[in-house]
MINU-529341 format. One record per residue (C-alpha): residue in three letters; x negated, y negated, z negated. Coordinates in steps of 0.001 Angstrom, whole numbers, padded with zeros to 6 digits, always signed. Example, Ala and Ser with C-alpha at 12.3 -4.5 7.8 and 13.67 -1.06 7.14 Angstrom:
# residues 2
ALA-012300+004500-007800/SER-013670+001060-007140/
This chain:
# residues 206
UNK-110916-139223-090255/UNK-114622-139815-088853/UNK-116050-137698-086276/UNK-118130-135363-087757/UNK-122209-135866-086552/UNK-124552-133743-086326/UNK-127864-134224-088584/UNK-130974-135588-086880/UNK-132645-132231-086047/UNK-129211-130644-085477/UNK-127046-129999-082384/UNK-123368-129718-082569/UNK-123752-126235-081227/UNK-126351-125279-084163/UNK-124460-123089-086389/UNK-123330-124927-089787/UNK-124936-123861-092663/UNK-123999-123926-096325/UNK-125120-126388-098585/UNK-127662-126022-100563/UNK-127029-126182-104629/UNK-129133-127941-106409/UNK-128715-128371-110149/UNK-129521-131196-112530/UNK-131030-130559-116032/UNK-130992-132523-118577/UNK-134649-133014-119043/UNK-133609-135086-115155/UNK-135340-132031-113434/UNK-133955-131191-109967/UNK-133521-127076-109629/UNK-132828-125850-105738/UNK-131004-122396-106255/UNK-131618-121644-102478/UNK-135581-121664-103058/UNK-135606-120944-106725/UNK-137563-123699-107260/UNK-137965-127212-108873/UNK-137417-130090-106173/UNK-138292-133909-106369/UNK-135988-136914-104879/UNK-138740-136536-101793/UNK-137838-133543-101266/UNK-134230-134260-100984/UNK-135306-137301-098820/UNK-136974-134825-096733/UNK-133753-132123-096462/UNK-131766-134549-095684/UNK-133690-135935-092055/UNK-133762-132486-091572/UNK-130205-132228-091432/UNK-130089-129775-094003/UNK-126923-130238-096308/UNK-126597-130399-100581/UNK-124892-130477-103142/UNK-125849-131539-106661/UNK-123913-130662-110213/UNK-125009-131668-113338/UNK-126146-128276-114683/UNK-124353-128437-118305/UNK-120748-129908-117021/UNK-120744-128484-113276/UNK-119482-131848-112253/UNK-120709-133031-108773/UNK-123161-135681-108810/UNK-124243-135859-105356/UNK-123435-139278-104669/UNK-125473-140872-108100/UNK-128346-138729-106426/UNK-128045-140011-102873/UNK-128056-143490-104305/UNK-130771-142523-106439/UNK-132850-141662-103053/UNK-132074-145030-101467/UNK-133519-146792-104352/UNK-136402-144740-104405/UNK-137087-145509-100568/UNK-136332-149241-100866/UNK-138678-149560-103715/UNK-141605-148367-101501/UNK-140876-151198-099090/UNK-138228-149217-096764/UNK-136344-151850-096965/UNK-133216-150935-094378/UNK-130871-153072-096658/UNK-130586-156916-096128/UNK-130098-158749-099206/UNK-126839-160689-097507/UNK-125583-157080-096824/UNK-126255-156199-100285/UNK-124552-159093-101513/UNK-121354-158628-099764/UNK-121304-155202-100452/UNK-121519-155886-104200/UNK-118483-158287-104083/UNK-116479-155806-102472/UNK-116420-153801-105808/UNK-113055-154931-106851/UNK-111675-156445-103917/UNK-108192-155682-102318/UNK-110677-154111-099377/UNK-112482-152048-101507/UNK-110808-149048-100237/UNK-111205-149594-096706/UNK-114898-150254-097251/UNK-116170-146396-097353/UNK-113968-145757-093736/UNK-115224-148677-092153/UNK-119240-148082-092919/UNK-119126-143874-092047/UNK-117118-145270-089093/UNK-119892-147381-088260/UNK-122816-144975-089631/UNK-121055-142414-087048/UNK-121402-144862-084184/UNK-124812-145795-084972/UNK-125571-141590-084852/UNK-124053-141501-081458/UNK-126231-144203-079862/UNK-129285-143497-081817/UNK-131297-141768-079056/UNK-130880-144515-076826/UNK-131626-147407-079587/UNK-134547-145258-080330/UNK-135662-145017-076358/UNK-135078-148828-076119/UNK-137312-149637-079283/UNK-139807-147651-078176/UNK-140072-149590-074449/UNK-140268-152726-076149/UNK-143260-151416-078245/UNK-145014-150233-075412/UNK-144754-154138-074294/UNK-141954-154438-072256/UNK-142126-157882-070090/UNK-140141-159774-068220/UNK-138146-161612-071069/UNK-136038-158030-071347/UNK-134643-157678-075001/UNK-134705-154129-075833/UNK-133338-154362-079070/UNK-129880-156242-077527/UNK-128009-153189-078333/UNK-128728-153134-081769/UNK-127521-157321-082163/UNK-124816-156763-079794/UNK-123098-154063-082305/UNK-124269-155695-085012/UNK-122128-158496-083977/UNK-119326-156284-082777/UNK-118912-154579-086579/UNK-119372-158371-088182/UNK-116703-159362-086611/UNK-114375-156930-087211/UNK-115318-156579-090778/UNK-114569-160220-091120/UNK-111561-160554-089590/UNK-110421-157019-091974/UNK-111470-159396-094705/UNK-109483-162009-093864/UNK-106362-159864-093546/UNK-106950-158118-096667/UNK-107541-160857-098652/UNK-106224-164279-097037/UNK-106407-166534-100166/UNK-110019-167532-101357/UNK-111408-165701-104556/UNK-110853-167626-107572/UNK-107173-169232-106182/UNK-104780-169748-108985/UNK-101587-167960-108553/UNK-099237-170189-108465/UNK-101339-171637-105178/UNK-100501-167635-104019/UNK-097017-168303-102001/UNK-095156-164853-099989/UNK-095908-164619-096411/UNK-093177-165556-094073/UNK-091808-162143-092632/UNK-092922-163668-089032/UNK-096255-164008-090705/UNK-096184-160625-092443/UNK-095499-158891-088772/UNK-098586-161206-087510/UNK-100858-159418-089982/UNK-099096-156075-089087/UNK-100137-156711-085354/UNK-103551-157507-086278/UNK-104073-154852-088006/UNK-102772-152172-085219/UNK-105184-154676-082985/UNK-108488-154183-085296/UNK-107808-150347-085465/UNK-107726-150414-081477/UNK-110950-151892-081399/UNK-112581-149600-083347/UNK-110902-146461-081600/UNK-112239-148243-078387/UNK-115775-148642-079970/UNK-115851-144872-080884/UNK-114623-144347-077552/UNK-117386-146672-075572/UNK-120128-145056-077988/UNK-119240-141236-077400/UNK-118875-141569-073614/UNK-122650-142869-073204/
């Protein structure tokens, strides 16, 4: 399980409060029972880099559409040019629908998101220097590549073990592992979780 963060604007020792419940009407309007009021995706942007937590339920069924709304907010945001989603990323993230790693996927990125929390006060520290025109051939945004490289890697090589015959092979080219190769990917796999136990470990101790 991922260590829990705390929201930006929140400090693990700030009491947790509930969510707030915010209901979908048909008509697509957003209700916010906490404030008794009518909300817009901004808002929600805005609650949620306030670390304030919600919910959403389609107001007719009850069921929870939180996620559908969260996406909903990333599309509004990258349509106004906040674009914090590379099309390559998108790309591979769209042909992961499907794939044998598909359910890995969501573990691996909140593992990642939660790192990225962790060292955000010191990414944000170092981009600030080198806007301020840092000299000297110093690379303030090194951390950023360096882990950027780190989670590549790793999310590569989980590719390759979860899926070590090209898309698009025909089965009969598909042939059983040998069991020496079988305990091979068995090792790797005890050797990728390591690394990432390591990285949490690196990230939380700075």
């Amino acid at each position: 399980m991922a260590e829990t963060v705390a929201p930006q604007g929140q400090t693990p020792d700030t009491p947790a409060r509930p969510p707030v419940v915010v209901k979908k009407y048909a008509n697509r309007r957003l209700y916010n029972t906490e404030t008794s009021s009518y909300v817009t995706l901004e808002d929600l942007a805005g609650m949620v880099r306030q670390g304030r937590d919600f919910t959403v339920s389609d107001a007719k069924s009850g069921e929870d559409i939180t996620r559908s709304v969260l996406t909903q907010i990333i599309v509004e945001e990258e349509s106004k040019g906040q674009n914090l989603l590379p099309i390559p990323f998108l790309r591979q993230l769209i042909g992961l629908y499907g794939d044998s790693l598909q359910s890995v996927v969501p573990r691996y990125l909140e593992a990642t998101m939660g790192t990225f929390a962790r060292q955000q006060e010191g990414m944000r520290r170092a981009a600030q220097e080198a806007m301020g025109g840092a000299i000297g051939g110093f690379n303030a945004f090194a951390p950023f590549e360096e882990m950027g490289k780190q989670n590549l890697a790793m999310l590569e090589r989980a590719m390759t073990l979860f899926s070590p015959f090209p898309r698009g092979a025909g089965a009969s080219t598909a042939q059983a592992s040998p069991p020496d190769e079988a305990q091979a990917m068995r090792d790797e796999i005890a050797a990728l979780r390591q690394e990432l136990a390591t990285l949490k470990g690196e990230s939380g101790a700075r």
